[in-house]
C-alpha positions in Angstrom: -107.8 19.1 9.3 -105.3 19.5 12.7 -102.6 20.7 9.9 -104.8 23.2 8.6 -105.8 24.8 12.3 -102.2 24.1 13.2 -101.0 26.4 10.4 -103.8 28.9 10.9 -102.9 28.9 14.8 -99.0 29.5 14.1 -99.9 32.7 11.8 -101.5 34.0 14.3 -99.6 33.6 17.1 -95.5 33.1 15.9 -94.3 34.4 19.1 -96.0 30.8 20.6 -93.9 28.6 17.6 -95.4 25.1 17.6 -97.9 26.0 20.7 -99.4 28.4 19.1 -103.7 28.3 19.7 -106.9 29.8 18.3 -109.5 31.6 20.6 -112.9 30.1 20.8 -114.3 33.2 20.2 -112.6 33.7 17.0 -114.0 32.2 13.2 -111.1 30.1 13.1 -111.5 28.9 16.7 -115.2 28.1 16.7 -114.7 26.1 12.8 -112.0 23.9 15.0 -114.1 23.7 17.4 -117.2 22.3 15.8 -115.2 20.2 13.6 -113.6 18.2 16.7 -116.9 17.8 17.5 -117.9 16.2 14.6 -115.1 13.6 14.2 -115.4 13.5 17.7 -119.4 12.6 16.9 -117.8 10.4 13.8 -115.5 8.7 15.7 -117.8 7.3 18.4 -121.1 6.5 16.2 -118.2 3.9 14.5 -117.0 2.7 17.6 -121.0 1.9 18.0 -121.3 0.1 14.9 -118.1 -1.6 15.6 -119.5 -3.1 18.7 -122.6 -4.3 17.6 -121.2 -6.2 14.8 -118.9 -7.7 16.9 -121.6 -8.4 19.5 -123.9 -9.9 17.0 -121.4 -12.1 15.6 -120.3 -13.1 18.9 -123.8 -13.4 20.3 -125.3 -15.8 17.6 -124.4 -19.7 16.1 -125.0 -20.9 13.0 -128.7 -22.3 14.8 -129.4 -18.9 15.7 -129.2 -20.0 19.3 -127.5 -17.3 21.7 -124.1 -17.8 22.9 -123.6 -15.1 25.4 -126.1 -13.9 27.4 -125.9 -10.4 29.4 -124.2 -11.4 32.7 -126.9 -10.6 35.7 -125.0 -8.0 38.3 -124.9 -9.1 41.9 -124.9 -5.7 42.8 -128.8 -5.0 40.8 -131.9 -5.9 43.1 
């Protein structure tokens, strides 16, 4: 997708070589845009699952008995 925008960005700005960018304001801009978001969106609702799975994994023995427990802050009253 970066290639794509990169190419895009280089057309319309040669003058700029590899630096070239693409306005906000522009189609081509605000489709970058919102895509970033969305992997950006992607990206971190995977992290998420990541660390739950990990967490339940880790939190759980074969008894179903927990093995780590949230560690209580000295700092909450």
């Amino acid at each position: 997708m970066c290639s794509t925008y990169s190419k895009i960005a280089k057309e319309l700005h040669p003058e700029a070589g590899d630096l070239g960018w693409l306005d906000l304001d522009t189609d081509p801009g605000g489709e970058y845009w919102i895509a970033m978001n969305l992997m950006g969106d992607y990206a971190k609702a995977n992290h998420d699952c990541i660390h739950d799975a990990v967490t339940k994994v880790l939190s759980e023995t074969p008894g179903g008995s927990r093995v780590l427990a949230r560690p209580k802050s000295p700092f909450l009253i």
